[in-house]
PyMOL Python script that loads the backbone (N, CA, C, O; Angstrom):
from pymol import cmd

cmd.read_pdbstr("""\
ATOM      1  N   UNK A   1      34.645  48.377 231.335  1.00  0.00           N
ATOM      2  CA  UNK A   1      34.727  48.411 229.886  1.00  0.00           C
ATOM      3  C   UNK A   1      36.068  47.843 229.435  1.00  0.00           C
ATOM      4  O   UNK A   1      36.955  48.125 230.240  1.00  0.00           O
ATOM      5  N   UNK A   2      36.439  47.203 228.499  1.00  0.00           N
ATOM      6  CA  UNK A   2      37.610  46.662 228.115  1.00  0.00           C
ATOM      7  C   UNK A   2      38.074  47.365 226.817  1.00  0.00           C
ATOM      8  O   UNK A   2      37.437  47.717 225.823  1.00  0.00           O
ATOM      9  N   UNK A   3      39.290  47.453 227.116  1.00  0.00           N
ATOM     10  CA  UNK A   3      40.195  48.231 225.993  1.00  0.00           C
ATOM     11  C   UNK A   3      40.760  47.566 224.853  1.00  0.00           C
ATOM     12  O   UNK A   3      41.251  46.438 224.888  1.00  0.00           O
ATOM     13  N   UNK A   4      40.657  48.444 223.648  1.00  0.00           N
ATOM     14  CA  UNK A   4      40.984  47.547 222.465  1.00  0.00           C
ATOM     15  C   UNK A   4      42.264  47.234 223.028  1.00  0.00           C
ATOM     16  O   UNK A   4      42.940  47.806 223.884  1.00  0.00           O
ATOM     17  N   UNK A   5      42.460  46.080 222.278  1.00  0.00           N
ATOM     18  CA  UNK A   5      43.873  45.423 221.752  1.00  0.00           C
ATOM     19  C   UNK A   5      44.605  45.503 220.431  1.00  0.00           C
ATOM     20  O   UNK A   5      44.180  44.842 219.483  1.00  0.00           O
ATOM     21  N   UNK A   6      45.680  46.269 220.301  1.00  0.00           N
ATOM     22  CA  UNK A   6      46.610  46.069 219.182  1.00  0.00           C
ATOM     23  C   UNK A   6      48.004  45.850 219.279  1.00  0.00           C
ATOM     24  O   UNK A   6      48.632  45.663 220.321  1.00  0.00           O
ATOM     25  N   UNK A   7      48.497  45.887 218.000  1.00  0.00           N
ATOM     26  CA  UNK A   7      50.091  45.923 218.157  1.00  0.00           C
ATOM     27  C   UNK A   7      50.206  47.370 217.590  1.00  0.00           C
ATOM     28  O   UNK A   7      49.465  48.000 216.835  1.00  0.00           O
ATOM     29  N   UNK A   8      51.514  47.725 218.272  1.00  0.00           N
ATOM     30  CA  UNK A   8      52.626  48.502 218.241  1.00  0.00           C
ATOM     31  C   UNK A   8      53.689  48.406 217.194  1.00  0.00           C
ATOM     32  O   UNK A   8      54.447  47.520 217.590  1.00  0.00           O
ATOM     33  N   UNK A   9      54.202  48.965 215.840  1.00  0.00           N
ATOM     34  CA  UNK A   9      55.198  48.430 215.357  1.00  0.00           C
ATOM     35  C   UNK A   9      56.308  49.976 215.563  1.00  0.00           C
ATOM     36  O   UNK A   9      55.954  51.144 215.721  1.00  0.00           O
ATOM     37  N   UNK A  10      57.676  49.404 215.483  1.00  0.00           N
ATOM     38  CA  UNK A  10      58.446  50.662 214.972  1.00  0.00           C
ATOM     39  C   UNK A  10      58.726  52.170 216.092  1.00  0.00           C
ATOM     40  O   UNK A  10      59.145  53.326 216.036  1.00  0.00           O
ATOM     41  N   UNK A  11      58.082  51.041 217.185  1.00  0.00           N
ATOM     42  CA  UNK A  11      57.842  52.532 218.126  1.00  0.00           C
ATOM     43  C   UNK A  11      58.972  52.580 219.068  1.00  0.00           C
ATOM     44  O   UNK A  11      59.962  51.849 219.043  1.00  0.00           O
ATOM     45  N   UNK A  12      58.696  53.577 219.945  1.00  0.00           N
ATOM     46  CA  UNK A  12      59.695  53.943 220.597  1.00  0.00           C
ATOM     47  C   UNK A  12      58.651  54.609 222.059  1.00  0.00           C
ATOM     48  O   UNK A  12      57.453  54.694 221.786  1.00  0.00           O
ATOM     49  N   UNK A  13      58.969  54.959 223.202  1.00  0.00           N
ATOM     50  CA  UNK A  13      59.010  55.505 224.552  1.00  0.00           C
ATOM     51  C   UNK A  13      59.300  56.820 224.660  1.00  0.00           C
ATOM     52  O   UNK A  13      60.480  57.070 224.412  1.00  0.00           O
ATOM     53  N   UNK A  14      58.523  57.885 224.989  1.00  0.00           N
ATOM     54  CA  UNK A  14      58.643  58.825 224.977  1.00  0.00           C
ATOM     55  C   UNK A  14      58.037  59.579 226.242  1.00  0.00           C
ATOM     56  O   UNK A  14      57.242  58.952 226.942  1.00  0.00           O
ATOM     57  N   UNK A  15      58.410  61.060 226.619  1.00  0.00           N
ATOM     58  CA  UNK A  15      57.865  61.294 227.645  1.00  0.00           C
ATOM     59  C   UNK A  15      56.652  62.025 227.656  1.00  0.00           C
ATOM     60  O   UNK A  15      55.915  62.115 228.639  1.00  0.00           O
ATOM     61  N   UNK A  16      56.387  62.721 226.175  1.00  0.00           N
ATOM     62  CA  UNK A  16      54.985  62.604 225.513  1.00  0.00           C
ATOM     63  C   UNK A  16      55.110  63.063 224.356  1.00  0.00           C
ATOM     64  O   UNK A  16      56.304  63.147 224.067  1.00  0.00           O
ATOM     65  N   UNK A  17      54.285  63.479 223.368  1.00  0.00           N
ATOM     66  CA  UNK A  17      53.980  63.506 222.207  1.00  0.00           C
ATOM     67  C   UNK A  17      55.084  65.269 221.416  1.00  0.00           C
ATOM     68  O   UNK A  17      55.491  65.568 220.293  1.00  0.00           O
ATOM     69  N   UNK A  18      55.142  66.069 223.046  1.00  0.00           N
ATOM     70  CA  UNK A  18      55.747  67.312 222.381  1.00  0.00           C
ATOM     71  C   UNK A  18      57.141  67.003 222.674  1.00  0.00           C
ATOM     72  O   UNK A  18      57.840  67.636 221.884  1.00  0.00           O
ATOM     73  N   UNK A  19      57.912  66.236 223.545  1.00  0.00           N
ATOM     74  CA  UNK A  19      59.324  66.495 224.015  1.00  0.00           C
ATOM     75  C   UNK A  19      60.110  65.495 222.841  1.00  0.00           C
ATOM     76  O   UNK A  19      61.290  65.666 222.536  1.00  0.00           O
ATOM     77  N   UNK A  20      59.485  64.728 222.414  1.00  0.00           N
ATOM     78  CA  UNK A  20      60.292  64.016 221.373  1.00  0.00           C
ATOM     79  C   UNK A  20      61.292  63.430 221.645  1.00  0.00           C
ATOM     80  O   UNK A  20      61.711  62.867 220.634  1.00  0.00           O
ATOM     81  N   UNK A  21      62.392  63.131 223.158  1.00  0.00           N
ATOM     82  CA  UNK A  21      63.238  62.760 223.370  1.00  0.00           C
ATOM     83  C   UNK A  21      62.717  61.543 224.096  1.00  0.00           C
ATOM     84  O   UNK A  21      61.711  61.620 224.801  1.00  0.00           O
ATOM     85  N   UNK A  22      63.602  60.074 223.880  1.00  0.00           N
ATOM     86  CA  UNK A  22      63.517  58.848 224.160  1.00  0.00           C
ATOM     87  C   UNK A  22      63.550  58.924 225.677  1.00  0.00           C
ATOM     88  O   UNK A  22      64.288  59.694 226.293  1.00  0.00           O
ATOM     89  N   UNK A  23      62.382  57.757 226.442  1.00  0.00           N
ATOM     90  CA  UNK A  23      62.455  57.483 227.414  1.00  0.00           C
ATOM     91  C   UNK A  23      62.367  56.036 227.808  1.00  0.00           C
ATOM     92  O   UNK A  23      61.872  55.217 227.034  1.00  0.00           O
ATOM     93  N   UNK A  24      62.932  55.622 229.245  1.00  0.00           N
ATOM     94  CA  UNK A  24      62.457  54.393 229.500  1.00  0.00           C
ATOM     95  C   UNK A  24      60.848  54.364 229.588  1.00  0.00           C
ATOM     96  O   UNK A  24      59.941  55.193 229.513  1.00  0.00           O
ATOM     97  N   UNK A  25      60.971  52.970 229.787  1.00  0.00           N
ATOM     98  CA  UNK A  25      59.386  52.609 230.575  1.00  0.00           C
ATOM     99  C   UNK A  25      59.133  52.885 231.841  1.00  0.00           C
ATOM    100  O   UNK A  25      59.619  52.273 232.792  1.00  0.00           O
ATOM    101  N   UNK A  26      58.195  54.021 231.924  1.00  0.00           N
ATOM    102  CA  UNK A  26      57.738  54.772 233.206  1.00  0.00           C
ATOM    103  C   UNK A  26      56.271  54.870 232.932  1.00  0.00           C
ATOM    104  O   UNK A  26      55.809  54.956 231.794  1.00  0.00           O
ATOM    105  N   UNK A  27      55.501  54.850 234.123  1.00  0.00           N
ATOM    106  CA  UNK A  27      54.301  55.125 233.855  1.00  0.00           C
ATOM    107  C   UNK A  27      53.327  56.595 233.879  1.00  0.00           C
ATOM    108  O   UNK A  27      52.861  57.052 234.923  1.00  0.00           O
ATOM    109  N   UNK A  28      53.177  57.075 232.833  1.00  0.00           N
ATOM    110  CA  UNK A  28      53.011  58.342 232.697  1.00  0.00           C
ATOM    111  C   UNK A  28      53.629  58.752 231.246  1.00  0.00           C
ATOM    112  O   UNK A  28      53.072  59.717 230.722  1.00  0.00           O
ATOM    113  N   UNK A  29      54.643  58.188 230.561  1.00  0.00           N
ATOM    114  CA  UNK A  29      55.462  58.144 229.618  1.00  0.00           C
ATOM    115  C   UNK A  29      53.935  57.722 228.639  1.00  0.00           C
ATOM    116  O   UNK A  29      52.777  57.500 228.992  1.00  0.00           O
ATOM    117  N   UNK A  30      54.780  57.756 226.954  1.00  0.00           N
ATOM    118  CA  UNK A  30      53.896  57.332 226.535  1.00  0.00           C
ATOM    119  C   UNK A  30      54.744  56.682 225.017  1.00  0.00           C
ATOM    120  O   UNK A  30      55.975  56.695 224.983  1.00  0.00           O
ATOM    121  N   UNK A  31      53.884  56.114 223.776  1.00  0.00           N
ATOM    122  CA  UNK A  31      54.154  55.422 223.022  1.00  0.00           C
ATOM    123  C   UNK A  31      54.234  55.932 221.913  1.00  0.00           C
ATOM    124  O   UNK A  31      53.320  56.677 221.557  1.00  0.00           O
ATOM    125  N   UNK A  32      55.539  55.640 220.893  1.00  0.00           N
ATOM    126  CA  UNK A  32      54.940  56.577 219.394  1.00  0.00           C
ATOM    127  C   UNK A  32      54.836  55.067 218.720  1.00  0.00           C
ATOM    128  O   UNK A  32      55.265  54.195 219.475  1.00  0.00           O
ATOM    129  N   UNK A  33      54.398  54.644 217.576  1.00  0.00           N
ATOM    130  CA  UNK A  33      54.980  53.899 216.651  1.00  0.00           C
ATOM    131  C   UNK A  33      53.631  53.634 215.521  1.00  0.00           C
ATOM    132  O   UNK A  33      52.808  54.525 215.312  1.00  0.00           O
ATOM    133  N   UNK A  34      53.583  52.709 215.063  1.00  0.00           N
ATOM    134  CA  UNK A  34      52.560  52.551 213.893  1.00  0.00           C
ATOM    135  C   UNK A  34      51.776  51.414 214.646  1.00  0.00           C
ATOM    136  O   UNK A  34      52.403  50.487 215.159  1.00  0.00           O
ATOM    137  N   UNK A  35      50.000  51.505 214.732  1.00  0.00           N
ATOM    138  CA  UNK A  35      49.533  50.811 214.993  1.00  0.00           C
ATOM    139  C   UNK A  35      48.772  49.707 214.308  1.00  0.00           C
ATOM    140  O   UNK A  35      47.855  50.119 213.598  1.00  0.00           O
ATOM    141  N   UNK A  36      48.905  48.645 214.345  1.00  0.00           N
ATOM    142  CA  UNK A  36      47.807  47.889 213.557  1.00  0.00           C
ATOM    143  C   UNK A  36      46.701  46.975 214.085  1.00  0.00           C
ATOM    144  O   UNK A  36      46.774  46.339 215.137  1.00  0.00           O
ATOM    145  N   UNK A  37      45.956  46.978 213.473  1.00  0.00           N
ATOM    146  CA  UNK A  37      44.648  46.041 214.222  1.00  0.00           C
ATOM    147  C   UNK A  37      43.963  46.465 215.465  1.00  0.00           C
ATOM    148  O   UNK A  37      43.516  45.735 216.350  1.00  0.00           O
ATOM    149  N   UNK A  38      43.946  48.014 215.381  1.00  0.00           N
ATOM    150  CA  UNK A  38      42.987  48.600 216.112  1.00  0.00           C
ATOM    151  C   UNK A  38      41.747  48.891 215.963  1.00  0.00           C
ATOM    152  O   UNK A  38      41.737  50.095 215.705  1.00  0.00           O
ATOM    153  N   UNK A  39      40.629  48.478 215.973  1.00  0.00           N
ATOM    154  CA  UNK A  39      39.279  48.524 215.761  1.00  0.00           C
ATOM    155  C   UNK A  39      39.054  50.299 215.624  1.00  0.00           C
ATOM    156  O   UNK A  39      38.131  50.525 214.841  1.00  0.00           O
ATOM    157  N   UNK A  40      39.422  51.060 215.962  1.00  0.00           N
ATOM    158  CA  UNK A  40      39.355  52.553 215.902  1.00  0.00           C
ATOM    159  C   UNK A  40      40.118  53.349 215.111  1.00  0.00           C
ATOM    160  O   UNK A  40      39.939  54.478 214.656  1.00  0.00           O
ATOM    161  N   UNK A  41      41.317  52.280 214.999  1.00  0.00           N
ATOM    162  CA  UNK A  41      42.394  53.151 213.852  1.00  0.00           C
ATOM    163  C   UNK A  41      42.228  52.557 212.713  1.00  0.00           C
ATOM    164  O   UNK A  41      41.510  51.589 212.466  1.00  0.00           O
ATOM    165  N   UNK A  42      43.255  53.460 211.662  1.00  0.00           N
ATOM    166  CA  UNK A  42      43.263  52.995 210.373  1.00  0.00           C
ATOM    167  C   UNK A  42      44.551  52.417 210.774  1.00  0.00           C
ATOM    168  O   UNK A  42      45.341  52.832 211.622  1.00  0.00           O
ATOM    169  N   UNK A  43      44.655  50.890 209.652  1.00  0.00           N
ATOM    170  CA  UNK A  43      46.361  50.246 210.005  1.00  0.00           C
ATOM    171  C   UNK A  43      47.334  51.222 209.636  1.00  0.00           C
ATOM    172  O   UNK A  43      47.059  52.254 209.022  1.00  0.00           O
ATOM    173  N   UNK A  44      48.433  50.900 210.003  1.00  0.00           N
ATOM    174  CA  UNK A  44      50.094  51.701 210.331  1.00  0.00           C
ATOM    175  C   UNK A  44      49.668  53.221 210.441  1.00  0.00           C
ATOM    176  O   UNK A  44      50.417  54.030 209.892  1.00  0.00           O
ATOM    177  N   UNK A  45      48.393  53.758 211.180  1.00  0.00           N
ATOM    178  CA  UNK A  45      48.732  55.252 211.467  1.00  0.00           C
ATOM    179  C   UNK A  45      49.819  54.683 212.377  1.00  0.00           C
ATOM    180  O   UNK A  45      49.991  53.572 212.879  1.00  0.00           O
ATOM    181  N   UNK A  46      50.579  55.987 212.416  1.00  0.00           N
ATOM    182  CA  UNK A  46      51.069  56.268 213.464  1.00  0.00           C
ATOM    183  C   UNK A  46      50.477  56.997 214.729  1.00  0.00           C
ATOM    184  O   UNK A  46      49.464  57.692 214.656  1.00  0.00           O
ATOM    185  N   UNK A  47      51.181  56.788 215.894  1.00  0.00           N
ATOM    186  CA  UNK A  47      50.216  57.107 216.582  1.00  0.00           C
ATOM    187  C   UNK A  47      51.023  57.761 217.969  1.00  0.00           C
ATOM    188  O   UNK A  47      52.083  57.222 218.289  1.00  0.00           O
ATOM    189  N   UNK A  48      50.487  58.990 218.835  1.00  0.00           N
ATOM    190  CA  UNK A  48      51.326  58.895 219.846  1.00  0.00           C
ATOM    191  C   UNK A  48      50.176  58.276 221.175  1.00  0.00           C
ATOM    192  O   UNK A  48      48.964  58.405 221.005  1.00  0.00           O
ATOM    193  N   UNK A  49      50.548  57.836 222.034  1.00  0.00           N
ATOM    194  CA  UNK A  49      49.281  56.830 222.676  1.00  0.00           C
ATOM    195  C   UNK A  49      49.375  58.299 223.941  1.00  0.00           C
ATOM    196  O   UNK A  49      50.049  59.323 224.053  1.00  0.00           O
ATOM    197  N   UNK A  50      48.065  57.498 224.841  1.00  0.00           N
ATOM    198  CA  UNK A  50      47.440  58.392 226.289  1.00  0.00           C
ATOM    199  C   UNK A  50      48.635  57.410 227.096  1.00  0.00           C
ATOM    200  O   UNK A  50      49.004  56.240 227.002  1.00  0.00           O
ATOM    201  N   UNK A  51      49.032  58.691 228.000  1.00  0.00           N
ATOM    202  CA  UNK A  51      49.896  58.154 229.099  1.00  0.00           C
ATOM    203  C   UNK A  51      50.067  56.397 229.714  1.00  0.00           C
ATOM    204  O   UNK A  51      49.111  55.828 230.241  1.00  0.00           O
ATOM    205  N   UNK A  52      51.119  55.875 229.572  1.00  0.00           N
ATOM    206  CA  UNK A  52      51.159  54.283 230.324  1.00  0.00           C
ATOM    207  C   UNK A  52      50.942  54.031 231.265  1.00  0.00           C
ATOM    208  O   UNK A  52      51.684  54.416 232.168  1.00  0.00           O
ATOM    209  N   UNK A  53      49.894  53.312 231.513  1.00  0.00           N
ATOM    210  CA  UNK A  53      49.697  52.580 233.107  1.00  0.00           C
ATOM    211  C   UNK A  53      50.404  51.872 233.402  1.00  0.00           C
ATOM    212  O   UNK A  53      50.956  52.017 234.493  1.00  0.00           O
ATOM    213  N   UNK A  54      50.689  50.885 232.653  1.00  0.00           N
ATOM    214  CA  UNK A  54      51.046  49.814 233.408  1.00  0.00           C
ATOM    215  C   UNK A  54      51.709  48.801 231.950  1.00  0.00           C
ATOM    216  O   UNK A  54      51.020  48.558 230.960  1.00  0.00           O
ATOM    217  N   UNK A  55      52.921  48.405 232.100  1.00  0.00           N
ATOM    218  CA  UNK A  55      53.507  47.283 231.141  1.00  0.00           C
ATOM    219  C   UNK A  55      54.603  46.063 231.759  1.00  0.00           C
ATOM    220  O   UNK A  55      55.429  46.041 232.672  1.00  0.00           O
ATOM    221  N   UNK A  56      54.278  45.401 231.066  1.00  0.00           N
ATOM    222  CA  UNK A  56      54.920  43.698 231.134  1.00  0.00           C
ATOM    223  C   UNK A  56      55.663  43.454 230.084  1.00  0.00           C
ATOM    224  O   UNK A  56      55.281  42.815 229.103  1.00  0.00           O
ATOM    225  N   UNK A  57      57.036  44.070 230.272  1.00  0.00           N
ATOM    226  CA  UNK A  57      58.194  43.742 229.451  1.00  0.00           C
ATOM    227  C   UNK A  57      57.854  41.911 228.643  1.00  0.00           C
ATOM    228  O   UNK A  57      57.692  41.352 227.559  1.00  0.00           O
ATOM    229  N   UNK A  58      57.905  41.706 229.818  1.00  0.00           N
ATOM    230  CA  UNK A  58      58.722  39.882 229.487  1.00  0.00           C
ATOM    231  C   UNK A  58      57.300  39.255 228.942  1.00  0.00           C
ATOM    232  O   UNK A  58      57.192  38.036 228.811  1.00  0.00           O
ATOM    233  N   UNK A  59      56.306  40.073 228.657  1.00  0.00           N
ATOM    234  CA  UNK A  59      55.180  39.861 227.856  1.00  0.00           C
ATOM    235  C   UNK A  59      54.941  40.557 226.329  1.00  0.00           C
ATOM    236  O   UNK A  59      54.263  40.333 225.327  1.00  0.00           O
ATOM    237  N   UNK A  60      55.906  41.515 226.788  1.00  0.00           N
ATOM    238  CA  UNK A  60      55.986  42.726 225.624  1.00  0.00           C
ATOM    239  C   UNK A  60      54.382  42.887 225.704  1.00  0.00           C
ATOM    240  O   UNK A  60      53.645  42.226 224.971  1.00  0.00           O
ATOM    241  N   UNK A  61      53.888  43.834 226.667  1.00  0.00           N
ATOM    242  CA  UNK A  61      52.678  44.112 226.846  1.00  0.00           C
ATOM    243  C   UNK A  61      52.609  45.647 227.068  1.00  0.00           C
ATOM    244  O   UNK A  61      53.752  45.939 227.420  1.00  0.00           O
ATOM    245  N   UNK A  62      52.060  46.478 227.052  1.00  0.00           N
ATOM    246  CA  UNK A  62      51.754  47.761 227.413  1.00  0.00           C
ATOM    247  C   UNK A  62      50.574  48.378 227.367  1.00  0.00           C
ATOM    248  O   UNK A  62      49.954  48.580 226.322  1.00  0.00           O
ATOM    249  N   UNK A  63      50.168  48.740 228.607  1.00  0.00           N
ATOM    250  CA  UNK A  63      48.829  49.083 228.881  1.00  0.00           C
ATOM    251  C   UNK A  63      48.715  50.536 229.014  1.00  0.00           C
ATOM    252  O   UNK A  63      49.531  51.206 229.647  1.00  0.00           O
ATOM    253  N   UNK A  64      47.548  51.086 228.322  1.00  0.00           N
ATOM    254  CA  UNK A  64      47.321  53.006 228.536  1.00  0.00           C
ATOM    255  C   UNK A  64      46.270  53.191 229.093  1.00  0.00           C
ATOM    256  O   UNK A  64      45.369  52.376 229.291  1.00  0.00           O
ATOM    257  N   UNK A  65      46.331  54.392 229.407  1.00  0.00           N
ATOM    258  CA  UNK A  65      44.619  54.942 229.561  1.00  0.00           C
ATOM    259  C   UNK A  65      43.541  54.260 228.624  1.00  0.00           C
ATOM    260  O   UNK A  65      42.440  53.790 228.908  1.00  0.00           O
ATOM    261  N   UNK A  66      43.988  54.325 227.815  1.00  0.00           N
ATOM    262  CA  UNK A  66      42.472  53.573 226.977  1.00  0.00           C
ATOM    263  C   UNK A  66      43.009  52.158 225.947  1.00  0.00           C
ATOM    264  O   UNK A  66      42.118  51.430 225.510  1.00  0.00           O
ATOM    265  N   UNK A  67      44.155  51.907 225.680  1.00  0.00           N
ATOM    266  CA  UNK A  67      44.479  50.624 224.577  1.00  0.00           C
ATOM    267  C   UNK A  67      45.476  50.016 225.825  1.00  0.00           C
ATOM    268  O   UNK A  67      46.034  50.448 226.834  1.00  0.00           O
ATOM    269  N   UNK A  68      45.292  48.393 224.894  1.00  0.00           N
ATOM    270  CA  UNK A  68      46.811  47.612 225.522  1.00  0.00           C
ATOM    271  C   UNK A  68      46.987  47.138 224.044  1.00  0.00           C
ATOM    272  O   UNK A  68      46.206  46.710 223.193  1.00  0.00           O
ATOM    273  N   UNK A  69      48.558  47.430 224.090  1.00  0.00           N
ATOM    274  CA  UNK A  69      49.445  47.422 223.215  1.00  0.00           C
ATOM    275  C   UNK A  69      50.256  45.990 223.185  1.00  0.00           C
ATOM    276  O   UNK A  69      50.730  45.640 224.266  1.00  0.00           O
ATOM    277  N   UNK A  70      50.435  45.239 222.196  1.00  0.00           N
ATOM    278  CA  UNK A  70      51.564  44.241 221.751  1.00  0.00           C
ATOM    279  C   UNK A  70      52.522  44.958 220.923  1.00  0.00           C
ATOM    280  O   UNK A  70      52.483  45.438 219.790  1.00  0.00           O
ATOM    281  N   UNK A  71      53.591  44.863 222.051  1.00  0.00           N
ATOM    282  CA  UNK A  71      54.730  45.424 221.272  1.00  0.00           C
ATOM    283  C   UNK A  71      55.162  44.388 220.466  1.00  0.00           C
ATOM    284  O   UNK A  71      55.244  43.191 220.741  1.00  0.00           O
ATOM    285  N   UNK A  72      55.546  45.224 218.999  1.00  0.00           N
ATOM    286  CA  UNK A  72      56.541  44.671 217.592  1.00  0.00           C
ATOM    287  C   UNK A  72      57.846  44.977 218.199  1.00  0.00           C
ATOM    288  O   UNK A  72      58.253  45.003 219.361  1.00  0.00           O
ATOM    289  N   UNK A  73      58.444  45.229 216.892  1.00  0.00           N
ATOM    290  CA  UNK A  73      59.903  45.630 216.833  1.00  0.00           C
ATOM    291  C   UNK A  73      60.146  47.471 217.628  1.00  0.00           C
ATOM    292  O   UNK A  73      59.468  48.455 217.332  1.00  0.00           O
ATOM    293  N   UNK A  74      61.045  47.435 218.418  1.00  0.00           N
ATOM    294  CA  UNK A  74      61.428  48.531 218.661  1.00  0.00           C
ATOM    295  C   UNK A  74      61.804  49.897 217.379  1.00  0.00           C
ATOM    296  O   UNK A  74      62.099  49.361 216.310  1.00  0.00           O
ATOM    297  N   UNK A  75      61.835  51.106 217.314  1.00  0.00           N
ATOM    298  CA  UNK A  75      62.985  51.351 216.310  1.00  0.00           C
ATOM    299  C   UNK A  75      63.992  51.396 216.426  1.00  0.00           C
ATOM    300  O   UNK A  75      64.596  51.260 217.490  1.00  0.00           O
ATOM    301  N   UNK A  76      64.609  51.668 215.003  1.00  0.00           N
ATOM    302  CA  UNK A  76      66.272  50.882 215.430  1.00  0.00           C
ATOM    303  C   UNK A  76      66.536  52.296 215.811  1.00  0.00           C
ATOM    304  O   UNK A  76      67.746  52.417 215.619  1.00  0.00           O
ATOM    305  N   UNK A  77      66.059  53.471 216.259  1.00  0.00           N
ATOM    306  CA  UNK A  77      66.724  54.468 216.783  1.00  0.00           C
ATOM    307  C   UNK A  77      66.671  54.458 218.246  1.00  0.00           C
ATOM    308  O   UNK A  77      67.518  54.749 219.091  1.00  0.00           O
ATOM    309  N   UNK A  78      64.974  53.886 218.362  1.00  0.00           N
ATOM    310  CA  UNK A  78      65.053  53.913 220.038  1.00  0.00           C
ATOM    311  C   UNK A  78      65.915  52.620 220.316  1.00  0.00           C
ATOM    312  O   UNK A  78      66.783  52.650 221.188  1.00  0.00           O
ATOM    313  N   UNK A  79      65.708  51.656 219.682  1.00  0.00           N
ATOM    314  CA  UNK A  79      67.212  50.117 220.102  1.00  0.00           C
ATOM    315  C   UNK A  79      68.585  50.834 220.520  1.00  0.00           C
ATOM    316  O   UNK A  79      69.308  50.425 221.428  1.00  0.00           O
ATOM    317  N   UNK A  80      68.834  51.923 219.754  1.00  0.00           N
ATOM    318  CA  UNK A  80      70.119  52.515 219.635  1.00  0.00           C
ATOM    319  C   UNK A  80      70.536  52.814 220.864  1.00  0.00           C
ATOM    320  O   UNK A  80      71.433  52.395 221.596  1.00  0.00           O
ATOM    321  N   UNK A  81      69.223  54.089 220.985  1.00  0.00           N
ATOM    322  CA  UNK A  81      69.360  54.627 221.909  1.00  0.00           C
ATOM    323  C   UNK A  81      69.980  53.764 223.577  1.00  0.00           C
ATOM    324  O   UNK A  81      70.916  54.008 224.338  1.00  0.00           O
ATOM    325  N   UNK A  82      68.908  52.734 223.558  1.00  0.00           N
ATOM    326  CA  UNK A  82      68.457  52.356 224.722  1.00  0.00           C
ATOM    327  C   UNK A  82      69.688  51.113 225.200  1.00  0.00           C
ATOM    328  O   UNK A  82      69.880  50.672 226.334  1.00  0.00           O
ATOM    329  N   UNK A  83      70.549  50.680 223.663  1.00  0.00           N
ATOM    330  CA  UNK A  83      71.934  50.084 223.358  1.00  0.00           C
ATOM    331  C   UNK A  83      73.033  51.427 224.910  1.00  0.00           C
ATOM    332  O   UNK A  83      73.403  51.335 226.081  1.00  0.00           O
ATOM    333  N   UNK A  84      73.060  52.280 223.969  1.00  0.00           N
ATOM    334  CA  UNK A  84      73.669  53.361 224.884  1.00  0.00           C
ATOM    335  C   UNK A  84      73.298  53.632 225.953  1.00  0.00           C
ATOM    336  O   UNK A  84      74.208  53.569 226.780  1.00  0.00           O
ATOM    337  N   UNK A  85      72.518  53.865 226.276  1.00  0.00           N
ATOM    338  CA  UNK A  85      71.768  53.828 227.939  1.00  0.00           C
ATOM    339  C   UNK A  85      72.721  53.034 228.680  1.00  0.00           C
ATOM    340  O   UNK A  85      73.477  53.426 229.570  1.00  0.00           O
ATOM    341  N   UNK A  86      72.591  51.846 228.196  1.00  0.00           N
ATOM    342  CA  UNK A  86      72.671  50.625 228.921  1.00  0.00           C
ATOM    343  C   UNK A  86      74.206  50.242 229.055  1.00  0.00           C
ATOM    344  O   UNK A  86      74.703  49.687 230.035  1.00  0.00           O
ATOM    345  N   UNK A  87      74.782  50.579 228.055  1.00  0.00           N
ATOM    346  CA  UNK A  87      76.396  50.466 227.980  1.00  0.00           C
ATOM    347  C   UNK A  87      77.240  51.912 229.212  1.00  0.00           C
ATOM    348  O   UNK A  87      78.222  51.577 229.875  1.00  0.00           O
ATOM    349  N   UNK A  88      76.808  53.060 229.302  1.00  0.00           N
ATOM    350  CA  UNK A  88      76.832  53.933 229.908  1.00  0.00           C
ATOM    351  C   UNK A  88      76.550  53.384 231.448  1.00  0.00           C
ATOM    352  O   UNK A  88      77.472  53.292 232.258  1.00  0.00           O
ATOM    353  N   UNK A  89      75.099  53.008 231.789  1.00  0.00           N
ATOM    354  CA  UNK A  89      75.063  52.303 232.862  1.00  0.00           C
ATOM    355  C   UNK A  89      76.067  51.152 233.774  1.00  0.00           C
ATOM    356  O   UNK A  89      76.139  50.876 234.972  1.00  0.00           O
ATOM    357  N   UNK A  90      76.649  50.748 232.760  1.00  0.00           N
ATOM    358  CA  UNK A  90      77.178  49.572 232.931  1.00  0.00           C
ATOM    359  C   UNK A  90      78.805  49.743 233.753  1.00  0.00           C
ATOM    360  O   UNK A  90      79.476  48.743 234.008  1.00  0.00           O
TER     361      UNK A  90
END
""", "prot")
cmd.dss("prot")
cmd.show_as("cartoon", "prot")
cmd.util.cbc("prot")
cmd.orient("prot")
């Protein structure tokens, strides 16, 4: 069976829908942001998605249990965040 396709806007990585705190891309993690052009949703719900299988950064792709996602724009909180991550790492 093939899974709808939409985009992602505004979202962010999370480790699910109750912990609310930013995560990388892991699989099992999951997605918040506003969806559009989902045959099942209404446009810009927001949405928290079913656990990630599988994603392709350098495609900006993200695949779930049941949708694959085109990622939009990050939010500028998770950008922030993930700004800091990365400077910390460094």
């Amino acid at each position: 069976m093939r899974k709808p396709v939409a985009t992602i806007e505004n979202w962010a990585v999370l480790r699910s829908a109750i912990s609310q705190s930013f995560e990388e891309f892991h699989p099992g993690n999951c997605l918040t942001g506003y969806v559009l052009g989902h045959a099942n949703l209404p446009t810009t719900t927001i949405v928290y998605t079913s656990p990630i299988v599988s994603f392709d950064l350098s495609h900006g792709v993200v695949e779930t249990r049941n949708t694959l996602y085109r990622l939009g724009e990050a939010s500028d909180e998770y950008k922030s965040w993930d700004r800091r991550r990365k400077e910390v790492a460094a």
